[in-house]
C-alpha positions in Angstrom: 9.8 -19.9 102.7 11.2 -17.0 101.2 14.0 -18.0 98.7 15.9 -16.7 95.5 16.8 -18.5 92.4 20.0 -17.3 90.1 18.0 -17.8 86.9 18.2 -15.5 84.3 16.1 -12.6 84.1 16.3 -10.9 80.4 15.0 -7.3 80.1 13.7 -6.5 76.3 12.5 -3.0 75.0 9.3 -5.4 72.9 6.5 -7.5 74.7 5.3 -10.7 73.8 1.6 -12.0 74.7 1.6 -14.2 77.7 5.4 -14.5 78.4 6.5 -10.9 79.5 4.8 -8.3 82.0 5.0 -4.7 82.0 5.1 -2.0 84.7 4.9 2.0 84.2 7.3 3.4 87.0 5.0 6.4 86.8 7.5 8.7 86.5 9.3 9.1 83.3 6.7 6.3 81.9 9.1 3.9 80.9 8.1 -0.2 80.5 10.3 -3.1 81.4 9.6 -6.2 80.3 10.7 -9.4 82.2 10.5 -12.8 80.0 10.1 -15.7 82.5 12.1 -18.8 82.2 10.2 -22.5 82.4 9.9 -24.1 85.4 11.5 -27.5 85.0 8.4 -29.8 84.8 9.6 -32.7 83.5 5.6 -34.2 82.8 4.5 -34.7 79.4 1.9 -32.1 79.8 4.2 -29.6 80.8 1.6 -29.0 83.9 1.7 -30.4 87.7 0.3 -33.6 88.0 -3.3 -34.3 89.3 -4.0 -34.4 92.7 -2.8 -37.8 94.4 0.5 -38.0 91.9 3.4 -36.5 92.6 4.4 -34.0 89.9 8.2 -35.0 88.6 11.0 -32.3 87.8 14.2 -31.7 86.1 15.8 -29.7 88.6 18.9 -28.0 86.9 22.0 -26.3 88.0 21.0 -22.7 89.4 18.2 -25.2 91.1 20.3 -27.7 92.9 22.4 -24.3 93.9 19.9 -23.6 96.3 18.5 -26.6 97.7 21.9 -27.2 98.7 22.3 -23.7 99.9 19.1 -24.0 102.6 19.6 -27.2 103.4 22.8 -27.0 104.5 21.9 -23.9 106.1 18.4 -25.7 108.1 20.5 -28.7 108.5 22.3 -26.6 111.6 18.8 -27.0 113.4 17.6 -30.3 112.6 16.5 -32.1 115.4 18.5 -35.6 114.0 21.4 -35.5 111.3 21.1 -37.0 107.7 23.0 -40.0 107.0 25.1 -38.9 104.1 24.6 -40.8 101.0 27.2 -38.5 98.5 29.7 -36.6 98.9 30.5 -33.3 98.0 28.5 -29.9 97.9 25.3 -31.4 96.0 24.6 -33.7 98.8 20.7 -32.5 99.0 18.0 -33.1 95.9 14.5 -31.9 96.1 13.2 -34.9 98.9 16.3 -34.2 100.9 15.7 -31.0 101.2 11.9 -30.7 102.1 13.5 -34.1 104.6 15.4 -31.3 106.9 12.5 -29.5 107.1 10.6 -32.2 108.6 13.4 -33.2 110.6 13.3 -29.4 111.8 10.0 -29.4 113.0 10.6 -32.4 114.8 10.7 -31.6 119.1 9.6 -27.9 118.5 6.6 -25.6 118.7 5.2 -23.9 116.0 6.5 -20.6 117.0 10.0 -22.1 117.7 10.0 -23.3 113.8 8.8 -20.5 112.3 11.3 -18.6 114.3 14.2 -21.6 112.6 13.0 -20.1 109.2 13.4 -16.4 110.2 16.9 -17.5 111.8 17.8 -19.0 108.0 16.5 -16.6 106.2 18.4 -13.7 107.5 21.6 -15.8 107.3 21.1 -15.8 103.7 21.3 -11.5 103.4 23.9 -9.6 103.4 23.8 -7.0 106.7 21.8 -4.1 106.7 19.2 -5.7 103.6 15.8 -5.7 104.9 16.5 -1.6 105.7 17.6 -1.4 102.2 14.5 -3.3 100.7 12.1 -1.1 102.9 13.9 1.9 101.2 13.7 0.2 97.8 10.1 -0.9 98.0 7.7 0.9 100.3 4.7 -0.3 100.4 3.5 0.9 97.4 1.1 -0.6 94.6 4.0 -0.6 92.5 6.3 -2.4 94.9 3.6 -5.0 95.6 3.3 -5.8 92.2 6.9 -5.8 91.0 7.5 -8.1 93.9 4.4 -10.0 92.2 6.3 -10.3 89.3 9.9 -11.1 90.5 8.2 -14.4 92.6 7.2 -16.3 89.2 10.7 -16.6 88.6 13.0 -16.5 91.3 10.3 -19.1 93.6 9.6 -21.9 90.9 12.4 -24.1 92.2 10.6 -24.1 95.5 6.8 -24.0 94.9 6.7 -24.8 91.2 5.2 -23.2 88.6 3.0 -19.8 89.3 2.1 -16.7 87.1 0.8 -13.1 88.4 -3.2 -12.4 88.8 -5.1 -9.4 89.7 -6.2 -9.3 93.0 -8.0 -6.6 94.6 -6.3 -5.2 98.2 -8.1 -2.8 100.3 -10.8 -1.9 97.3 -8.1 -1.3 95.1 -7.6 -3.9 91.9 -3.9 -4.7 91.2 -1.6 -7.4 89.3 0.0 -7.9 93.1 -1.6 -11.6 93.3 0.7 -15.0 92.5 -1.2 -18.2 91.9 0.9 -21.5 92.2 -1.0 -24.3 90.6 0.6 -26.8 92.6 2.8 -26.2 95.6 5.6 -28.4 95.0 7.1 -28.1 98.5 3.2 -28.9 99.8 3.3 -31.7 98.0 6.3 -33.7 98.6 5.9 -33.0 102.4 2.1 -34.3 102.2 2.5 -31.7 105.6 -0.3 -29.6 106.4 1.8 -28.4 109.4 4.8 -28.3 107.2 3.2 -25.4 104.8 2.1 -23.6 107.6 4.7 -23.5 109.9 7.8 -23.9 107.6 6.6 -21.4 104.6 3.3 -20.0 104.8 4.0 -17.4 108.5 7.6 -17.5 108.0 7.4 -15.8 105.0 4.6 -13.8 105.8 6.2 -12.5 108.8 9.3 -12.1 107.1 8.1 -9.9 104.2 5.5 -8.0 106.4 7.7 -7.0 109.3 11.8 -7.4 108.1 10.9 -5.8 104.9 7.8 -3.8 105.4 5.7 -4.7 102.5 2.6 -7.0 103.1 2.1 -10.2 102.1 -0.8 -13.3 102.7 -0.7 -16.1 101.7 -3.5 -18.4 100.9 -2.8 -22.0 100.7 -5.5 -24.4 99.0 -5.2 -27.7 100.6 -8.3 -29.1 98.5 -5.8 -28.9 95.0 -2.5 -27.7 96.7 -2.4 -24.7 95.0 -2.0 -21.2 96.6 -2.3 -17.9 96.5 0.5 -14.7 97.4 -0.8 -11.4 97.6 1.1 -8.8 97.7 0.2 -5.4 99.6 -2.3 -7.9 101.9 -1.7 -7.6 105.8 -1.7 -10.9 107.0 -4.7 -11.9 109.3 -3.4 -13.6 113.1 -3.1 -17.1 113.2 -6.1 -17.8 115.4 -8.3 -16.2 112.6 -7.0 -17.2 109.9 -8.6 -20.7 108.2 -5.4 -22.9 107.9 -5.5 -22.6 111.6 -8.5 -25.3 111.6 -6.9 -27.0 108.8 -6.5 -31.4 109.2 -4.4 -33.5 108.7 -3.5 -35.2 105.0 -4.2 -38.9 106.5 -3.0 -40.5 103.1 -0.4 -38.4 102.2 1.7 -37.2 105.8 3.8 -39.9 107.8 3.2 -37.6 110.6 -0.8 -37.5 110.7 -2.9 -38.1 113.2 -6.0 -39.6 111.4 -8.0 -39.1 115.0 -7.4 -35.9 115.2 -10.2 -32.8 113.7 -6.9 -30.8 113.2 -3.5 -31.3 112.5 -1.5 -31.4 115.5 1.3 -29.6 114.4 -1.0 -26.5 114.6 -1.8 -26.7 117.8 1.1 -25.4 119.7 
């Protein structure tokens, strides 16, 4: 699911090893540096959990902002409302939010949820964005990998923590790639149909055909991480490999331990 984050961004004239990235525009060979903020892992280690834990966060302010923000907005299509158990506007923390996604999918085809995140995500721009992001980023190198750059930050409230990689798109080798060590929406759904239908082709789509610049993504369902790369056309659905994906049996309420594949990508 394509979603922004309010945290701050600081731009600094030095670099520092491991905590800033730098771009050459190309034109008047100037470098910006970007320092990233933590993600709010609240483990001792600092890192995700291993695989059957749950990985625990301190979700701040600028955080909360948004859950709020697109749950409220996904709540309009939920198939069953939430019982309200606060009041006010930070009704929605992490679990209650990756709830209206499941309560989303619920009486729906694939196609008809993905088309529920498309519906939310535009509701979120202001008119006339995506033609202004084509003009802002063609699909350049340099737009893939800035983009690259800009998702470490501004996705960590959704998927957790990630950092840019080379990848290599069409022959060509570029810092364009974002690995996620553990998808935190992936994991608190337990949903193998959930990261499919609700982020993974939603925000492929989105990026590839509202704003023109290519993106795949490449879930990992073995260690829930997953891969982003930028500049990447996306494969269809019938060829690509989450489409033979199963189920989680021990981690989704809504698996079907009979089945080879999960149902939810199946129609």
């Amino acid at each position: 699911m394509v979603v922004l984050s309010l945290q701050p961004v600081q731009f600094r004239p030095n670099f520092a090893h491991n905590s800033v990235q730098r771009y050459d525009n190309g034109s008047r060979n100037k470098r910006m540096a970007i320092r990233w903020p933590r993600c709010g892992i609240a483990e001792p280690t600092g890192q995700p959990a291993p695989i059957g834990q749950k990985t625990k966060y301190k979700d701040g302010f600028f955080e909360r902002v948004f859950m709020n923000l697109f749950a409220r907005k996904m709540e309009k299509f939920a198939s069953s409302k939430r019982k309200q158990e606060t009041d006010g506007w930070f009704m929605y923390d992490y679990e209650s939010f990756v709830d209206v996604s499941k309560r989303v999918m619920q009486g729906r085809s694939r196609p008809q949820q993905q088309e529920v995140v498309r519906e939310v995500l535009l509701s979120m721009l202001p008119p006339g964005a995506p033609a202004q992001f084509r003009k802002l980023f063609p699909p350049t190198k340099w737009a893939a990998e800035f983009n690259a750059a800009l998702t470490v930050p501004f996705f960590h409230w959704l998927v957790g923590p990630s950092e840019v990689i080379e990848v290599e798109v069409n022959g060509v080798k570029q810092r364009s790639g974002v690995l996620i060590k553990k998808c935190r929406y992936l994991e608190n759904s337990g949903c193998v149909g959930m990261c499919v239908n609700m982020c993974k082709i939603p925000t492929q789509d989105f990026f590839t055909n509202e704003f023109g610049l290519p993106l795949t993504m490449n879930p990992k369902f073995e260690d829930m991480s997953c891969e982003m790369v930028y500049g990447q056309v996306p494969p269809p659905f019938e060829e690509d490999e989450v489409s033979k994906q199963p189920c989680y049996k021990d981690l989704c309420s809504m698996a079907n331990p009979s089945a080879s594949l999960c149902p939810k990508l199946l129609s």
